[in-house]
C-alpha positions as CSV (number, residue, x, y, z in Angstrom):
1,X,2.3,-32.9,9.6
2,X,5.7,-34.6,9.7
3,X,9.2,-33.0,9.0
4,X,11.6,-34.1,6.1
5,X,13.4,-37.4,6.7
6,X,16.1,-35.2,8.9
7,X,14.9,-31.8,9.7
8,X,13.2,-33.0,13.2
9,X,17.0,-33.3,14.4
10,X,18.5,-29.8,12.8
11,X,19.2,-28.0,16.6
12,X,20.6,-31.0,17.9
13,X,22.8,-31.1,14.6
14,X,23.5,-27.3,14.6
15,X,23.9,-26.6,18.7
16,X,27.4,-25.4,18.4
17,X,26.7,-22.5,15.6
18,X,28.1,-19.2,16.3
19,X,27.2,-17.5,13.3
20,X,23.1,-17.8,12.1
21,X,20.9,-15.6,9.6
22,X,17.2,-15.9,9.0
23,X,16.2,-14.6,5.3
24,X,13.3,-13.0,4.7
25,X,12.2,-10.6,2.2
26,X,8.0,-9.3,4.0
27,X,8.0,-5.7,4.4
28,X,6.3,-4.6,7.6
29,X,3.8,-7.0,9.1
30,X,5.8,-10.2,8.1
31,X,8.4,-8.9,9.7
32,X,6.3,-8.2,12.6
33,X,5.4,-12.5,12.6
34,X,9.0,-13.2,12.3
35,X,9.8,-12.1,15.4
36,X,8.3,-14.5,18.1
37,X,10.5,-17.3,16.1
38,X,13.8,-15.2,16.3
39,X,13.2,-15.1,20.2
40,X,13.0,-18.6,20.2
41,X,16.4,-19.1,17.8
42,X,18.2,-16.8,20.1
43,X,17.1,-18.7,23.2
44,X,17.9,-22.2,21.4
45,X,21.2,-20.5,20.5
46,X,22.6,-18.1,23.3
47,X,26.0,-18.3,22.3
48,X,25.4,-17.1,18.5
49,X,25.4,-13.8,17.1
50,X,21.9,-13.8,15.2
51,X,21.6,-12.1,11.8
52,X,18.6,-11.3,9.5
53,X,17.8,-9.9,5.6
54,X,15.2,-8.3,5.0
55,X,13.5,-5.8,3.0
56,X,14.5,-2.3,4.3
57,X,11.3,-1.6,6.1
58,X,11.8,-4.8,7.5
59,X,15.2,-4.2,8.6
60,X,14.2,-0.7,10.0
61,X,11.6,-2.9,12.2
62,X,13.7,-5.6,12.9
63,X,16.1,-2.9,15.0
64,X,14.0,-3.1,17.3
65,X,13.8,-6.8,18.6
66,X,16.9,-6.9,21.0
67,X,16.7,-10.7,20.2
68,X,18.9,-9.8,16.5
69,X,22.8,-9.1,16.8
70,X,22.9,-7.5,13.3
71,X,20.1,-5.9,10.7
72,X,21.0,-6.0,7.2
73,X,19.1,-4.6,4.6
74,X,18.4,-6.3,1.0
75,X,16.5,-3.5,-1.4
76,X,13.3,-4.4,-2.6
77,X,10.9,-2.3,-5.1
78,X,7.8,-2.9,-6.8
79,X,9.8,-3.0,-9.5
80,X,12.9,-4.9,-8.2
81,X,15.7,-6.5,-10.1
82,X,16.5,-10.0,-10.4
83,X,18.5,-11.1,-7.4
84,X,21.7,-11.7,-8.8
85,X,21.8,-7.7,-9.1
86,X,22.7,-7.0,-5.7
87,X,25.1,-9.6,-6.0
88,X,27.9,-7.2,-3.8
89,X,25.2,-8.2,-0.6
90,X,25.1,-11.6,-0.8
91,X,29.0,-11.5,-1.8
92,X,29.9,-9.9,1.7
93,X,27.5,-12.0,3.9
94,X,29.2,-15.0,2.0
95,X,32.0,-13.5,4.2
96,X,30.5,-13.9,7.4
97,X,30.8,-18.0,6.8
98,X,27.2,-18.4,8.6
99,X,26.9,-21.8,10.5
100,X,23.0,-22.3,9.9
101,X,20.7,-20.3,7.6
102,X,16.5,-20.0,8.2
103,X,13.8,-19.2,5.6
104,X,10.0,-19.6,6.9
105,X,8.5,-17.9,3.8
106,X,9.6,-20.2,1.0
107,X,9.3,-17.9,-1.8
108,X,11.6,-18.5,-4.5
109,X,14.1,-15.1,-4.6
110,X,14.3,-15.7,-0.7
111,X,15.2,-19.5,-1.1
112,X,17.8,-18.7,-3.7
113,X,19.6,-16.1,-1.4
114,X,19.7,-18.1,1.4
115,X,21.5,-21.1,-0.9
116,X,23.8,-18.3,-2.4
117,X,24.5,-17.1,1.2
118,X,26.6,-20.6,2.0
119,X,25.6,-21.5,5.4
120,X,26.5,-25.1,6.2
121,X,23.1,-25.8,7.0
122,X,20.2,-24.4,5.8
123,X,16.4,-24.7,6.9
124,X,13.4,-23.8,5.1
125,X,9.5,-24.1,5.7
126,X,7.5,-25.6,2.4
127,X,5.6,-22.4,2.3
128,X,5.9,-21.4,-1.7
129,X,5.8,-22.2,-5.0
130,X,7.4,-26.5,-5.0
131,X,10.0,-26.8,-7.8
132,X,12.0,-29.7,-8.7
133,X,15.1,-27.4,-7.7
134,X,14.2,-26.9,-4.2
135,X,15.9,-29.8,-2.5
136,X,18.9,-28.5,-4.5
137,X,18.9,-25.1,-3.0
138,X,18.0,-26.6,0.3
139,X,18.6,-29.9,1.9
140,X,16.5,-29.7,4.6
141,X,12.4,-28.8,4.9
142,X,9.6,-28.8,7.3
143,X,6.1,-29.1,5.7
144,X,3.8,-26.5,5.5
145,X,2.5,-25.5,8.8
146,X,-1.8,-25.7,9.1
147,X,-3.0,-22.0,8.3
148,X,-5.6,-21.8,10.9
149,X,-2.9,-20.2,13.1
150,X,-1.6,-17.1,13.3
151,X,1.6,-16.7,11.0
152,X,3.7,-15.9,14.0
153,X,2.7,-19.0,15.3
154,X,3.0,-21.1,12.1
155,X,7.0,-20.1,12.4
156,X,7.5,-21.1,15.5
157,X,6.1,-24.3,14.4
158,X,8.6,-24.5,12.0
159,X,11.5,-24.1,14.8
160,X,9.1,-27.2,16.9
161,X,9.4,-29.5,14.1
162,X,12.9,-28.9,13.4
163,X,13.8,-30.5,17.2
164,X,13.2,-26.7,19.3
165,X,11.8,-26.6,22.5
166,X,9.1,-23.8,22.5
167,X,8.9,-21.2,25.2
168,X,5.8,-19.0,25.5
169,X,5.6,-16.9,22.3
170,X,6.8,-12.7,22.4
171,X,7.5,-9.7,20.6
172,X,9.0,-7.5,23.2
173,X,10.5,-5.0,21.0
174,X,12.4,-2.0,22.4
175,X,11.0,1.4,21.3
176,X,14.4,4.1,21.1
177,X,14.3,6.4,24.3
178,X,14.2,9.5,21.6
179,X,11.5,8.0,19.5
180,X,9.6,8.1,22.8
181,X,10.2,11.8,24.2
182,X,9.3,12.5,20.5
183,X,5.9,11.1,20.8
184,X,5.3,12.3,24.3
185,X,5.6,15.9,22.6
186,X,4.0,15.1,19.5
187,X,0.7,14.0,21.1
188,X,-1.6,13.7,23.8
189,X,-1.8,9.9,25.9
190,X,-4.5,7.6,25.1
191,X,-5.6,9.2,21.6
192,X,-7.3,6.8,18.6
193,X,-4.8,6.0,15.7
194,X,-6.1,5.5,12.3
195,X,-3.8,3.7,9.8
196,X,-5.8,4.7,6.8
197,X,-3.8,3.2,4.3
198,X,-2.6,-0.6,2.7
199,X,-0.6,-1.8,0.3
200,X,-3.0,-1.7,-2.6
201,X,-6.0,0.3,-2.7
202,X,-8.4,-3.2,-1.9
203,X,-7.6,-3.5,1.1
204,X,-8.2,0.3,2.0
205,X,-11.5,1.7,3.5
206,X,-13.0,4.6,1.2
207,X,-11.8,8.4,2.1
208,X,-15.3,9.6,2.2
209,X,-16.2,6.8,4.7
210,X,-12.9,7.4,7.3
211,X,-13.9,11.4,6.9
212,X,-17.7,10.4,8.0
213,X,-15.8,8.1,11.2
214,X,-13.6,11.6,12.2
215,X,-16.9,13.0,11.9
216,X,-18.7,11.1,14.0
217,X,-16.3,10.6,16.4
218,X,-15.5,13.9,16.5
219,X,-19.2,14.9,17.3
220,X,-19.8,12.0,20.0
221,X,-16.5,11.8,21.6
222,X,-15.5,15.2,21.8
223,X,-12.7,14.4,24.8
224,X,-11.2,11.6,22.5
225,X,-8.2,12.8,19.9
226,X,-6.8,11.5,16.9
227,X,-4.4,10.3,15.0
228,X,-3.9,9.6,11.2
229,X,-0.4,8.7,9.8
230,X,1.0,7.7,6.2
231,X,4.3,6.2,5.0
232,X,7.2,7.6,2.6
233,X,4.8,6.6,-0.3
234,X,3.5,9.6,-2.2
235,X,0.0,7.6,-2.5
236,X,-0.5,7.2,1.2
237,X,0.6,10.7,2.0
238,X,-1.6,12.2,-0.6
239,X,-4.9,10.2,1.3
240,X,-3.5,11.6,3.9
241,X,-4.0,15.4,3.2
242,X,-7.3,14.7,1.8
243,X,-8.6,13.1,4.9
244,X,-7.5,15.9,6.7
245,X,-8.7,18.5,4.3
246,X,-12.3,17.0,4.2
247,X,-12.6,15.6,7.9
248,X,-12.3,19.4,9.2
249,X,-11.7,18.8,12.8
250,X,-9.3,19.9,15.4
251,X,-9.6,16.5,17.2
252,X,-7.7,14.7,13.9
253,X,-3.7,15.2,13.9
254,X,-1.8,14.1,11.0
255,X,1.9,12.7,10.8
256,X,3.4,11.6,7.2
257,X,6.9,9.7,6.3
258,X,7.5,8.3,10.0
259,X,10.5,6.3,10.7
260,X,9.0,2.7,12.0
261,X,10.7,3.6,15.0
262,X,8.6,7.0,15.4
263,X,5.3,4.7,14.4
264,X,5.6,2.2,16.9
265,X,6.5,5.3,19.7
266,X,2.7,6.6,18.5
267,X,1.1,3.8,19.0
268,X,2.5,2.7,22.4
269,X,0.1,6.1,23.6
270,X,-2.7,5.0,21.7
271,X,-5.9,3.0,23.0
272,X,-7.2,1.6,20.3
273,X,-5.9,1.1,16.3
274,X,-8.5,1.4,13.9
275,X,-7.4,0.1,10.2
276,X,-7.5,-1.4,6.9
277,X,-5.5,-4.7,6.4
278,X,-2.1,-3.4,6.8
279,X,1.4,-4.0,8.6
280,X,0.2,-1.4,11.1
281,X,-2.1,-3.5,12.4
282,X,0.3,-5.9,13.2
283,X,2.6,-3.5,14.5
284,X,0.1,-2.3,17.1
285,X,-1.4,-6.1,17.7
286,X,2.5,-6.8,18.5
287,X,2.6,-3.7,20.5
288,X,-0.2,-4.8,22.8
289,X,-3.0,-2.0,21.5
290,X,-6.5,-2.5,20.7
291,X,-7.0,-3.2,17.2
292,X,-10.4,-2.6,15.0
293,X,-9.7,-3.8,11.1
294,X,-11.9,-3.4,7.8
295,X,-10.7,-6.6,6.1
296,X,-12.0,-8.1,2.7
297,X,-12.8,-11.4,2.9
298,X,-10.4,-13.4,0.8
299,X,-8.9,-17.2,1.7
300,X,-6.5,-17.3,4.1
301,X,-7.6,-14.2,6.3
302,X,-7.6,-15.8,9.3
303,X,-4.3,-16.7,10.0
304,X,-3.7,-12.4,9.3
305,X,-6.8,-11.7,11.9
306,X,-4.9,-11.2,15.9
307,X,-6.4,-13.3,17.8
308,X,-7.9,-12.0,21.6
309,X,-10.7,-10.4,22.7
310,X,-9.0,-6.6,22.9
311,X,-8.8,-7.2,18.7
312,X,-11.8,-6.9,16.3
313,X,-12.9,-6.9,12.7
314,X,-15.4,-6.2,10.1
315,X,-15.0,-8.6,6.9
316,X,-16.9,-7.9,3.8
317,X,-17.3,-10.2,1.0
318,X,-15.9,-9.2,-1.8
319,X,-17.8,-10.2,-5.3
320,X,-14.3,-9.9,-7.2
321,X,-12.8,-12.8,-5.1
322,X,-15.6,-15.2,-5.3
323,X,-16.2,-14.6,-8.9
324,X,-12.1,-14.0,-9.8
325,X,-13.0,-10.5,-11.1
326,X,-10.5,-7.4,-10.9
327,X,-13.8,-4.9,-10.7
328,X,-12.3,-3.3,-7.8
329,X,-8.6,-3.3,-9.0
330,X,-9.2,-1.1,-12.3
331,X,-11.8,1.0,-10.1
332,X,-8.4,1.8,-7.8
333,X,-11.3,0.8,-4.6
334,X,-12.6,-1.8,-2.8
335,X,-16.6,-1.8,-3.7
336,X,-17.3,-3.8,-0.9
337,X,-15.5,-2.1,1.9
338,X,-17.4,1.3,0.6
339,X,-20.8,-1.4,1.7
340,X,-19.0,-1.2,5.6
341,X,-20.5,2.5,7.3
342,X,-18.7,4.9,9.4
343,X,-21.7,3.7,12.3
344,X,-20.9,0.3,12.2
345,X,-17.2,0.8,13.1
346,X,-17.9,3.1,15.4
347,X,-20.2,0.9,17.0
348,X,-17.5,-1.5,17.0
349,X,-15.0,1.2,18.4
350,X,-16.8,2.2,21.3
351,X,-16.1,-0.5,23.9
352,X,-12.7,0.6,24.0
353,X,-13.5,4.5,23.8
């Protein structure tokens, strides 16, 4: 794919920038696949302090990439106001006079926060909703990137067609010293972590069928711990105390409302990540653990599925997306996860048991 008529020359245009901010509003695991393409606009920019807005769990994640100078925070809920309401944020990064601005998502509030943010140049990927207003909000645009790479990747590409030379991709974030000696107390090395929990309840395996996996594992592994944790969200905590009420074994410990930086601590000692379709899995695939997913099948999964042989998956095909039903929506549960057994993911799990 080509690049707009001038966005194949925007380093060589923007080399002397000091000030830069890349916008983007994904909570945990688009965060995660912004990072490899921060690295690579701090290397293309040593000299500049590098900025980023994000959602807050993204700016709790972002804290850790040494790569980004300064974290800012823009509040996002699933009921969130109209942009202009936190007008006093974008007001005081106006301040900061940014030299060059990034979006790789496209969507529309990001787009119009980067244009209200007044960078003298501004850079964004084709990745939304088109509008006739675009090109107004944003002189400059590199097509969409082909989907059958990862989405890390598919930003760097951006950065590539917009003149950047690419260096090998990397996450390398840097886990706080206390976060560590926290985890080294909290848990024993090498134990499994479960991430039982997604955004919606489709993408989440069953209870009944993680409680048979504890089970199981529990029974055949008997040296092997675990690990379940859960978010700030009520939802996810209360899955959380009803796994561990009806697994019943010694072998499964439970953490709820972790700080991201208390997370990723975990899951450095873990050997293997076994999950739905969440930002954990990204975390830990970013990390460098093992991961085993329960995915429903739905377009565009592959370019969310880590690539490498330490990663694995299970995809079931879900009759709501190929028939544009919301069956499992009112149910509040995927049907066609519940079809995926404790035995097969175990099976699955055991190589790296």
């Amino acid at each position: 794919m080509a690049a707009s008529r001038s966005a194949n020359t925007f380093l060589q245009r923007t080399r002397e920038a000091r000030k830069i901010i890349v916008v983007d509003f994904g909570f945990l695991g688009d965060s995660v696949h912004l990072v490899p393409a921060l690295w690579e606009i701090k290397r293309n920019y040593p000299q500049a302090q590098l900025h980023t807005l994000s959602a807050s769990v993204g700016a709790e994640l972002l804290k850790l990439a040494p790569c980004v100078d300064r974290v800012h925070a823009f509040p996002l809920t699933a009921k969130s106001p109209a942009w202009w309401r936190h007008w006093g944020i974008i007001a005081a990064l106006r301040r900061e006079h940014f030299d060059a601005a990034f979006n790789f998502s496209g969507a529309d509030r990001t787009i119009f926060v980067t244009a209200a943010l007044g960078a003298r140049h501004v850079l964004a990927h084709e990745a939304g909703r088109k509008h006739f207003w675009n090109r107004w909000l944003s002189a400059e645009w590199v097509e969409r990137r082909e989907r059958n790479q990862p989405v890390f990747e598919q930003r760097r590409q951006v950065l590539a067609a917009a003149g950047f030379p690419l260096a090998a991709p990397r996450f390398d974030f840097c886990v706080p010293e206390d976060a560590r000696r926290w985890a080294e107390g909290a848990i024993a090395d090498k134990p499994v972590h479960l991430a039982i929990s997604a955004s919606t309840p489709v993408k989440e395996w069953p209870l009944e069928n993680w409680a048979g996996l504890v089970r199981m594992m529990a029974q055949q592994k008997p040296s092997i711990r675990m690990i379940a944790t859960a978010g700030t969200n009520p939802r996810e905590q209360e899955r959380l105390r009803q796994l561990a009420r009806s697994a019943g074994t010694a072998q499964l410990q439970c953490f709820d409302t972790l700080a991201i930086p208390q997370l990723a601590a975990l899951l450095q000692r873990c050997r293997l990540q076994i999950g739905a379709d969440s930002g954990v899995l990204h975390l830990a695939m970013a990390l460098g653990v093992p991961t085993l997913t329960v995915f429903r099948q739905y377009a565009g999964m592959e370019e969310w599925v880590p690539a490498g042989s330490q990663h694995r998956h299970l995809a079931a095909v879900c009759r709501c997306i190929d028939e544009n039903k919301d069956d499992c929506l009112k149910a509040g549960r995927a049907a066609c996860l519940a079809g995926i057994s404790p035995a097969q993911v175990f099976a699955q799990a055991c190589p790296a048991l």
